[in-house]
C-alpha positions as CSV (number, residue, x, y, z in Angstrom):
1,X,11.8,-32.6,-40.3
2,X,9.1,-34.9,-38.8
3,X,5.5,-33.5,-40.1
4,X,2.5,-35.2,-38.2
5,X,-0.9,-34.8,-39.5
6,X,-4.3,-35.1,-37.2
7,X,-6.1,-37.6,-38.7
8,X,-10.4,-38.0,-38.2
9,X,-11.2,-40.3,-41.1
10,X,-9.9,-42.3,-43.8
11,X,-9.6,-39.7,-46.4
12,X,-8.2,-37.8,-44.0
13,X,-4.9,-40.0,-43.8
14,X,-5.1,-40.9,-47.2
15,X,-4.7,-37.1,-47.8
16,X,-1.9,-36.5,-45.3
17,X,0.0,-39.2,-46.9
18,X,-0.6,-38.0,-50.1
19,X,0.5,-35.0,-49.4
20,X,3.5,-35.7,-47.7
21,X,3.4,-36.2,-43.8
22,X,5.9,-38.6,-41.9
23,X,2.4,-40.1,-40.0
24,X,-1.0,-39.5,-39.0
25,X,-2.4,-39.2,-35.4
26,X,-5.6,-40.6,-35.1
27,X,-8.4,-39.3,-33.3
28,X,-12.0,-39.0,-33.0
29,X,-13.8,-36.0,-31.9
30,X,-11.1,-32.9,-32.6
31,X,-13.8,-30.6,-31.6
32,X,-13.4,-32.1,-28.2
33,X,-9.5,-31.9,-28.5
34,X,-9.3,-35.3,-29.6
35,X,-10.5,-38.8,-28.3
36,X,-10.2,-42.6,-28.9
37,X,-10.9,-43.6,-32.5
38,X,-13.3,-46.6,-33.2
39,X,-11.1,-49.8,-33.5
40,X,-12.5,-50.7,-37.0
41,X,-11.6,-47.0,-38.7
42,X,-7.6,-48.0,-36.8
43,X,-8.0,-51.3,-38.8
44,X,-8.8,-49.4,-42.1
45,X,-6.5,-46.8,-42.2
46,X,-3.6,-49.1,-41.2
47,X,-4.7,-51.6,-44.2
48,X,-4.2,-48.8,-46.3
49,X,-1.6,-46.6,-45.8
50,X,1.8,-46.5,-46.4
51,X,2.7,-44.2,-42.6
52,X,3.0,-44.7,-39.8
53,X,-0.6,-44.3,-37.5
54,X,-0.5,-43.4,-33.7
55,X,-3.7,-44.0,-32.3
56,X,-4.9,-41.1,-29.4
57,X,-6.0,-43.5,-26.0
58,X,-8.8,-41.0,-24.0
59,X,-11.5,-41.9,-23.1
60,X,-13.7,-38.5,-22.4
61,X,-13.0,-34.8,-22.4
62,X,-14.0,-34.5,-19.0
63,X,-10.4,-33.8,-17.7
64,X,-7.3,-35.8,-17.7
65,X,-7.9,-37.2,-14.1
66,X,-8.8,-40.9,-15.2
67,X,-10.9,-43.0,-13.0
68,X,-10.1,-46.8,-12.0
69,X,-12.7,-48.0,-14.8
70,X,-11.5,-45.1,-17.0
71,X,-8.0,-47.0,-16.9
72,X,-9.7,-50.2,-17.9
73,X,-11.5,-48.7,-20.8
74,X,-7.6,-47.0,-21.5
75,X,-6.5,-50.6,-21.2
76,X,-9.0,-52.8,-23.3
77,X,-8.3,-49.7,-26.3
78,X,-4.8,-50.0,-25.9
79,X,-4.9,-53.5,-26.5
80,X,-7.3,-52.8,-29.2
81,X,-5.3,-50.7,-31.2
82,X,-1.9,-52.4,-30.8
83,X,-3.5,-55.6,-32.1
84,X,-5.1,-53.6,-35.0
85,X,-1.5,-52.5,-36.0
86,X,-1.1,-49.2,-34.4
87,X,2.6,-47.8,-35.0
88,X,2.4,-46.0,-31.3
89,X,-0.2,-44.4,-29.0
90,X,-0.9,-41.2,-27.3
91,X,-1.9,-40.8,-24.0
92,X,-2.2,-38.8,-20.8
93,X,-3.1,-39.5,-17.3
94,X,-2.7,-36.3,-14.7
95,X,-3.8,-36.6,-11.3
96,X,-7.0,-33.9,-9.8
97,X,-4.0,-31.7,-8.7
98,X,-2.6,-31.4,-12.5
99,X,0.5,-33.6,-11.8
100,X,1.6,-36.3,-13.7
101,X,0.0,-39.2,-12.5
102,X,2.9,-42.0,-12.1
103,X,1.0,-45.0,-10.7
104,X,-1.8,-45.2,-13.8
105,X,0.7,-44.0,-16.4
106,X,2.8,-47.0,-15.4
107,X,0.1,-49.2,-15.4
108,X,-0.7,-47.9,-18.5
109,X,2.5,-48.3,-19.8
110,X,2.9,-51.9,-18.9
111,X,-0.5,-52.6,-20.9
112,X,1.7,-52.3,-24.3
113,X,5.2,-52.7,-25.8
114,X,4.4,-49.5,-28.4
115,X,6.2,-46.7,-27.9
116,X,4.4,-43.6,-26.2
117,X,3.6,-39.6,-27.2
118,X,2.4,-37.8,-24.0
119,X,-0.7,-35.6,-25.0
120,X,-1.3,-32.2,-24.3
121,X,-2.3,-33.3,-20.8
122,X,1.5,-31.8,-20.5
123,X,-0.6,-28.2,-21.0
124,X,-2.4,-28.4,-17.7
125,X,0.6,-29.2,-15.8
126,X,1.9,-25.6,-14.6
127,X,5.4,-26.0,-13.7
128,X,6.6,-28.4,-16.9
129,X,10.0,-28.0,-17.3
130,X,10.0,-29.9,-13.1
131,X,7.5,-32.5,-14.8
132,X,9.4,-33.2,-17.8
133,X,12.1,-35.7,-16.1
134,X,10.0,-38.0,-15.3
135,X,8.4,-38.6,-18.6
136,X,12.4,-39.0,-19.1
137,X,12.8,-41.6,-17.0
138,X,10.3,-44.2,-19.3
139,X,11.8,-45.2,-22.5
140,X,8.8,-46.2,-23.6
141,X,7.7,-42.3,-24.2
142,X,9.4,-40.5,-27.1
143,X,7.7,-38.0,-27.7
144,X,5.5,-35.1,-25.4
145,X,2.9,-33.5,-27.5
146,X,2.7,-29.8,-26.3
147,X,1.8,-26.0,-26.8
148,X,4.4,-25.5,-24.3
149,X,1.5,-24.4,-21.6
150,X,-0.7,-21.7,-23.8
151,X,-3.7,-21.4,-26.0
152,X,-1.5,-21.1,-29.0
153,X,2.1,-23.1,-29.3
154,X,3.1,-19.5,-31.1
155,X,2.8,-17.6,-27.8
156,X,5.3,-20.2,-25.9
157,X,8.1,-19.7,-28.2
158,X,10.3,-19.2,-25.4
159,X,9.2,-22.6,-23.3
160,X,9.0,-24.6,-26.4
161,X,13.2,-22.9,-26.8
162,X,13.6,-24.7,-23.0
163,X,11.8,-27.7,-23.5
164,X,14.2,-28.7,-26.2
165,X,16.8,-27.6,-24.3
166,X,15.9,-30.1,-21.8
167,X,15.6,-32.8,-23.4
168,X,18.6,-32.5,-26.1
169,X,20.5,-35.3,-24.8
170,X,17.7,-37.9,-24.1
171,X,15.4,-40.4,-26.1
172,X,12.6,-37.7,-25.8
173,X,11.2,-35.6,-28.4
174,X,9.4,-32.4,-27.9
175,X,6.2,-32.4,-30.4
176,X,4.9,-29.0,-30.6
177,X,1.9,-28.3,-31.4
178,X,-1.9,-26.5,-31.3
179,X,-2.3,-23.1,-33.0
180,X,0.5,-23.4,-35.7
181,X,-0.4,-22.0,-39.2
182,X,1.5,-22.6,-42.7
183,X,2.1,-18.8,-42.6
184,X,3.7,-19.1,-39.2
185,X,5.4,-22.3,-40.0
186,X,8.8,-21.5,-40.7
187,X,9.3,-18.5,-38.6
188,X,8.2,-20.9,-35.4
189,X,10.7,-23.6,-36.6
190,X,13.0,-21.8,-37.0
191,X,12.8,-19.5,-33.9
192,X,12.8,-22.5,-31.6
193,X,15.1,-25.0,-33.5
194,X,12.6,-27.8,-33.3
195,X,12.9,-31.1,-35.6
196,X,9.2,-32.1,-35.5
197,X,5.8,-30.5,-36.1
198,X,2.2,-31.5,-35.5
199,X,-0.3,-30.2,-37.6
200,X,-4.3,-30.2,-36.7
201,X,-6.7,-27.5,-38.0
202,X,-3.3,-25.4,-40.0
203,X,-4.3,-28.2,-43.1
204,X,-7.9,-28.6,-42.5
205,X,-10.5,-26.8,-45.1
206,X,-10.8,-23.2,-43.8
207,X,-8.6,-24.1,-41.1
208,X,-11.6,-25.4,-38.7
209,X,-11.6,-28.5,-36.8
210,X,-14.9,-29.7,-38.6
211,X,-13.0,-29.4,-42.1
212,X,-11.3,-32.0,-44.0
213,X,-7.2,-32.7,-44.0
214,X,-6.4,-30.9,-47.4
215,X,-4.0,-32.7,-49.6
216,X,-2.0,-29.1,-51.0
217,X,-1.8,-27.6,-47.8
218,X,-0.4,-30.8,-46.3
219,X,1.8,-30.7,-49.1
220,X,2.8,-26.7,-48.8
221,X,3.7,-27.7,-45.2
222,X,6.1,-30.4,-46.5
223,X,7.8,-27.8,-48.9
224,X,8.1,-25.1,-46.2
225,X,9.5,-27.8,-43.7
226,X,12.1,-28.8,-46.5
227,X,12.9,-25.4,-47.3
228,X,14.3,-25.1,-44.2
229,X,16.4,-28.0,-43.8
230,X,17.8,-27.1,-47.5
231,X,19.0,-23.7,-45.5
232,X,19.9,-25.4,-42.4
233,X,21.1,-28.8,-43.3
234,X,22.0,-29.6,-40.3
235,X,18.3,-29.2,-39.0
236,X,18.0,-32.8,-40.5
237,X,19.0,-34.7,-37.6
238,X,16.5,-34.4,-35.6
239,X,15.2,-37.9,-34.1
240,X,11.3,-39.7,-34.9
């Protein structure tokens, strides 16, 4: 079971290692749902842990309709944070209409040989399971970050159920994510059979986005997630 931990500072991923997570996403601003790290906090964190670090690529919180100079400022980060020894990057681009935006995503995609999580951009898009097969059809992206199109990833059980049932025979991994708790942890898991699990604010003090990654409860999330592979062994196969 893959646990990824949001990441804002140094003692953030130092924490989340500590405490047991496969890797850390970085970001910068979670209040604003997550933007592009500075360059020299990449280079720090990479220097000094042990997991691997994908580095979030947006620009603004406007939307995820990126301009033509929005792309370049995608591009000159991407580059950034590859050479900085980023492990893979998250990104988005959707078009004003809420589609998946093929020509800058490929463009995008051709600016770096790291593999590729799709952000919760996926969340805007209304009919997903019709949009998931063409993030299929890029090798490059392995995983799709997503609260399978609600507030709270624990009210889309059910699309989160199909989503993995979409993509069980490909390269792609469905990430879920936004609104898990420890204390719905294992029920959520469980209910929709997934092998990976992105944590934000669910091991932050007092659960807020403002708070600090929190070693134990990065930890208690590692022992539920193993709990259940120790009842399911089979759950273990899941790809990263």
């Amino acid at each position: 079971m893959l646990l990824e931990v949001i990441a804002t500072t140094l003692q953030d991923a130092l924490r989340a290692e500590a405490g047991g997570a496969n890797r850390i996403e970085l970001v910068a601003n979670l209040q604003l749902g997550g933007l592009t790290p500075e360059i020299e906090l990449v280079k720090q964190i990479i220097s000094v842990v042990n997991i691997p670090v994908h580095v979030m690529i947006r620009p603004h919180a406007r939307s995820f309709h990126m301009s033509e100079d929005d792309i370049a400022t995608m591009i000159d980060t991407i580059q950034g944070a590859e050479q900085a020894g980023a492990s893979a990057l998250v990104f988005g681009v959707l078009t004003p209409e809420k589609k998946i935006d093929r020509h800058n995503l490929e463009i995008l995609l051709a600016a770096t040989s790291l593999p590729v999580t799709f952000h919760r951009a996926f969340d805007e898009i209304e009919e997903q399971a019709d949009a998931l097969p063409m993030l299929m059809s890029y090798k490059q992206i392995q995983s799709v970050l997503t609260s399978g199109g609600s507030a709270s990833v624990l009210h889309a059980v059910e699309q989160i159920r199909l989503l993995k049932a979409l993509t069980r025979d490909s390269h792609l991994n469905i990430l879920p994510g936004g609104g898990l708790t420890l204390d719905s942890l294992s029920s959520f898991v469980q209910a929709t059979g997934v092998h990976n699990v992105h944590l934000g604010t669910a091991v932050r003090e007092n659960g807020s986005v403002s708070g600090m990654v929190e070693e134990e409860k990065v930890r208690k999330a590692r022992t539920i997630l193993d709990g259940i592979i120790q009842v399911n062994p089979e759950r273990g196969g899941g790809h990263t």
